[in-house]
N, C-alpha and C positions, 0 to 999 in steps of 0.2 A: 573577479567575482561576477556573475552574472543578475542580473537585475533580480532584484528576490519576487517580480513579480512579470508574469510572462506579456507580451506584446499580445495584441491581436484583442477579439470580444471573450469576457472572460466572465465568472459568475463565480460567486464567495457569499459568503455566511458571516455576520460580524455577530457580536452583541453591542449592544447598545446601552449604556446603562441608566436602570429606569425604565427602562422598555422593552429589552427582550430581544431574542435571534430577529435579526433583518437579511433579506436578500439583497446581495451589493453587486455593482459591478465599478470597473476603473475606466474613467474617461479622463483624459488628458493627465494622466497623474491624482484626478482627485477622486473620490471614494464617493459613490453615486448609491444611496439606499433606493432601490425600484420596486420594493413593496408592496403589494396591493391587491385589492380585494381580487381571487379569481387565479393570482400569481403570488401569492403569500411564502410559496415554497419552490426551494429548488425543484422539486421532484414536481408539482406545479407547473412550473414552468418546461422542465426540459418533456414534457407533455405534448405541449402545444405541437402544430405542423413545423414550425420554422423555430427554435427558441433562441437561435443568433440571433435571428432578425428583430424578434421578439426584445432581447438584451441589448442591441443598439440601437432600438428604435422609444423603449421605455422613458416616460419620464420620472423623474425620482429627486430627492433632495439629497444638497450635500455632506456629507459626514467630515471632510477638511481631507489631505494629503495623502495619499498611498504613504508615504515618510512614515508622516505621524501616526499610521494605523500599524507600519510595520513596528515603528519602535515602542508603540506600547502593547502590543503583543508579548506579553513574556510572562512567567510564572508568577510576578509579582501583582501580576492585573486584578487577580483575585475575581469572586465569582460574579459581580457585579459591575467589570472593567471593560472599558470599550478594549476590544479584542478581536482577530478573527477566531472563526471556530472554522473544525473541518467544512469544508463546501456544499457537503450530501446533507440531510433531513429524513426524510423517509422513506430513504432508497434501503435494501438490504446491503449489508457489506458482505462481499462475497470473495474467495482468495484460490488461487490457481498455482498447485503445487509442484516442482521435480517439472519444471519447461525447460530447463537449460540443460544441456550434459555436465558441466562440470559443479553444479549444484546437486543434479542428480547423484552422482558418485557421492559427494559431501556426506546426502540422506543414506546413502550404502553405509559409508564409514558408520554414521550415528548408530544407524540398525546394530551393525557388528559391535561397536565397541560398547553396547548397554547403555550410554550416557555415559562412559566413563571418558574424560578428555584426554586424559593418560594413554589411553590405548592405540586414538587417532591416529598417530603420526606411523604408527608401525604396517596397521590393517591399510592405510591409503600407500603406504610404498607396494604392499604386497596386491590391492587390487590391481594397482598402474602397470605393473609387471602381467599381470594377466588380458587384462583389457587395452594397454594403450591409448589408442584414439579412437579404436573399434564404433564408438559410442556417436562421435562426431557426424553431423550431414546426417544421421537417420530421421528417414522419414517417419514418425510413428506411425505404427498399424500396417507398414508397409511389409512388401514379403522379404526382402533385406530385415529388418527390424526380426521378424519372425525368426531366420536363422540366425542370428546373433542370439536373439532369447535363447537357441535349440544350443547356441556354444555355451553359454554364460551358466546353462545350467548342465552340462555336459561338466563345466570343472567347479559346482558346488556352491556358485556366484550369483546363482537367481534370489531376487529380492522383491519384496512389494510395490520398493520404490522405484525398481526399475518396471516392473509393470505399467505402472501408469506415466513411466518415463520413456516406453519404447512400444508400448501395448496399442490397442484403440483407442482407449477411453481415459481420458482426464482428471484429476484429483480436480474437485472443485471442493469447497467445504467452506463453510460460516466464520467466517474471521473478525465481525463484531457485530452488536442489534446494530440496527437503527438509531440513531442521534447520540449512539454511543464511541464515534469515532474522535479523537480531539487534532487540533489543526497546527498550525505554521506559532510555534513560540512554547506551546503547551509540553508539558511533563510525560512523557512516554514512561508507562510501567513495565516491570518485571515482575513477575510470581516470586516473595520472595522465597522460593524453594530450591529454584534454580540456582547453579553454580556452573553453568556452561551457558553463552546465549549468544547473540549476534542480531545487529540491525538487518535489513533486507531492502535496501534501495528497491524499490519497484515502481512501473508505471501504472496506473488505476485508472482505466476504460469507466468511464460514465454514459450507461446506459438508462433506455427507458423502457416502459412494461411490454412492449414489441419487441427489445430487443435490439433497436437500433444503438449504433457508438453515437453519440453526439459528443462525446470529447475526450480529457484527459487531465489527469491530475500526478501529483508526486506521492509516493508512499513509501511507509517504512513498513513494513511487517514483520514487526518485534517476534522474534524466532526465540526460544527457550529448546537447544539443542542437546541437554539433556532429559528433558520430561519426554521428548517425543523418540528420542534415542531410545528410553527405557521399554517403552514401546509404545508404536500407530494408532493402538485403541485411547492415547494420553494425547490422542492431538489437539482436543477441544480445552483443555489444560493448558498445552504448551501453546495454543494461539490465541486462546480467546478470554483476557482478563483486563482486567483497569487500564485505561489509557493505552493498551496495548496496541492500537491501529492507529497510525496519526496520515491524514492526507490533508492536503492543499500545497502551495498556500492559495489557489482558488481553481476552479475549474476552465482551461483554456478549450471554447466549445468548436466543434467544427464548423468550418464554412471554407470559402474556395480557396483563402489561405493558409488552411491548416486541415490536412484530410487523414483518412485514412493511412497513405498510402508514408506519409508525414510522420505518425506516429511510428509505425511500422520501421521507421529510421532510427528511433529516437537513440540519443546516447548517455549515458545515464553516470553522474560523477558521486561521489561518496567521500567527506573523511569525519572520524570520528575524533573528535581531541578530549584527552582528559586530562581530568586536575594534577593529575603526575606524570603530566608532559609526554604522554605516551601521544601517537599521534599513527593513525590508522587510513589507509587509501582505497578505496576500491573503486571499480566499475562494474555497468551492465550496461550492453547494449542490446536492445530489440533485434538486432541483424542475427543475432544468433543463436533465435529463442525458437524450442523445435516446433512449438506448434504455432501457427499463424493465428493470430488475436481475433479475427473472424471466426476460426472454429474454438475457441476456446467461448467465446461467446454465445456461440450455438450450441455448447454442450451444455449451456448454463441454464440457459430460456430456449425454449422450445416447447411444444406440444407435452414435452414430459413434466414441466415444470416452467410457474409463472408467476411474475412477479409484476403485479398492479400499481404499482408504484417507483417502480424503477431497481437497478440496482449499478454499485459500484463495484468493479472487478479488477483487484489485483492479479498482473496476471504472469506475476510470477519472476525469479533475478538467477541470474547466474552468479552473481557475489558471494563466497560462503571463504570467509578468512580463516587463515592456516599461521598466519602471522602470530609467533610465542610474544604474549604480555609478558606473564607473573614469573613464567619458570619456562627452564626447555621444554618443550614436546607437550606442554600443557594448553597451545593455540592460542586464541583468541578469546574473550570473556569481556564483556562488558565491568565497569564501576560506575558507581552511582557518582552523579556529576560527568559525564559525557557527554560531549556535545558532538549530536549527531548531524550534521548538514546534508541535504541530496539535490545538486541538481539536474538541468539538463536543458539545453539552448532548446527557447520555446515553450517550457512547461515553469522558470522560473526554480526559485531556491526553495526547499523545505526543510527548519531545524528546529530541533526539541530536545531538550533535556532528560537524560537519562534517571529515573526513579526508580525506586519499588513501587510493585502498585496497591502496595498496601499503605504507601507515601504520597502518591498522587492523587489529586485532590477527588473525592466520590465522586462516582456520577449518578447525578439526582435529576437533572430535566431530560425527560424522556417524551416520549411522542403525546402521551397521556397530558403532560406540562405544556408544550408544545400547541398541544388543541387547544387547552383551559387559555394561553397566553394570546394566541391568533383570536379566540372567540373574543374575548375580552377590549381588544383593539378593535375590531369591528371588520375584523379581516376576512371572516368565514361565513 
């Protein structure tokens, strides 16, 4: 099992209790609060010109043991328990959809089969048989790309999601507010409407209101694959509700030993285990994601749209399981009590418990909380 917390300069979010969200980072194994008026906020800080140098160079007090914070991280912490929380504050959560081809396909099945799971298993033999690998090594937007769109809808097979899977332009879309994302221990929700859904191992680009990567975090992007199946206009439904986003367990930042070029490698492990012993594998890796995380970035922030505060961008898994739980040919479905793990050499371990989110605990400190609680400290 891989250290649950990644090597190199790293930046997290704790609570404190009694005191409220702190900015942490890990030196030597111990949990370092760096705090302070000016740098009060992740999104603060990764501001700054340098914010590695910034995070290894802070001084801060100590909060005791990376150990001791990872094992009292868990749903029993309760709302007042020293804890981590997700790593972001006041960045936007942002999510990058249909990157991979054999996810893509996935989102075809959904379309066709209405959200019904029963149908999957038949519609995915019958695309495979039409498409193959056709799909693989396309560059979007490219003129290759274009004539595969001109076959795909030549035999009745064009779809939206393969638009923004073979097209120009990139699904980006709102995956949670601000300070509404929860972190490494916490309860991931489900809508309890849903009866088809699946984890989404992903990697999450942490950027700043420019636009630069300054690093990388672990994500699930709690996917409900029949609300979006029923259809595209129900995406904001099937991605954006309680506890539905979970990232950390802290943000590994760049500098000369973790770049760009580093993430762009990254290899991503997954398994799910539930209370009835069922036991679930997946991966994703970065090497085979169609679009390069630099333009995925630039389709996000640019001249057309800006974010003063930073944001966090999922961007996006190849994992979409096929694997029958309940019945034959019914796939994959989440139960409440799953335990979801993700990790990946370098970014560290990320796991949460599977809920409804009408189960997982509300969210009530919000950015508006967040001000009253930094004022109040003497932080702002």
């Amino acid at each position: 099992m891989p250290s649950p917390f990644p090597s190199g300069t790293v930046l997290g979010r704790v609570w404190r209790p009694g005191i409220g969200p702190a900015v942490v980072t890990l030196r030597g194994g111990r949990v370092v609060d760096i705090t302070a008026r000016g740098a009060a906020t992740v999104s603060a800080i990764l501001a700054l010109s340098d914010p590695a140098a910034h995070v290894a160079a802070a001084p801060g007090s100590d909060l005791g043991t990376a150990e001791g914070l990872l094992a009292a991280s868990t749903e029993a912490a309760g709302a007042d328990g020293f804890r981590l929380l997700a790593p972001c504050d006041l960045q936007a959560v942002k999510a990058c959809g249909v990157t991979f081809a054999r996810s893509m396909i996935e989102r075809v099945i959904e379309e066709r089969a209405g959200g019904d799971p029963s149908r999957a298993a038949a519609i995915r033999a019958h695309i495979a048989a039409i498409i193959g690998d056709s799909l693989r090594d396309l560059v979007p937007g490219s003129p290759k790309a274009a004539e595969v769109r001109g076959f795909l809808q030549g035999e009745g097979l064009w779809s939206q999601y393969l638009e923004v899977g073979i097209g120009a332009d990139a699904e980006v879309f709102t995956k949670a507010q601000p300070m509404a994302a929860v972190g490494h221990g916490a309860a991931v929700g489900l809508h309890p409407v849903s009866r088809w859904n699946n984890p989404e191992p992903e990697v999450v680009l942490s950027c700043d209101g420019r636009g630069r990567i300054l690093g990388a975090a672990l994500g699930n992007d709690v996917n409900l694959r029949d609300v979006e199946g029923r259809s595209a206009l129900l995406l904001g439904k099937a991605k954006d509700n309680n506890a539905s986003a979970s990232i950390g367990p802290v943000i590994r930042l760049v500098d000369a030993d973790f770049t760009l070029d580093h993430i762009r490698r990254l290899e991503l492990a997954m398994t799910v285990t539930g209370d009835d012993g069922f036991r679930l594998e997946g991966r994703s890796s970065l090497t085979e994601i169609s679009r390069d995380p630099a333009d995925l970035v630039a389709q996000t922030c640019g001249r057309h749209h800006q974010y003063p505060d930073g944001f966090m961008l999922f961007l996006g898994t190849m994992f979409a399981p096929v694997q029958d739980r309940d019945a034959p040919g019914q796939g994959f479905t989440h139960h409440a009590g799953d335990v979801v793990e993700i990790t990946a050499p370098g970014l560290g371990r990320l796991a949460n418990t599977v809920r409804l989110s009408t189960e997982a605990p509300e969210w009530t400190f919000g950015t508006g909380a967040l001000m009253t609680n930094l004022a109040g400290r003497g932080l702002l």
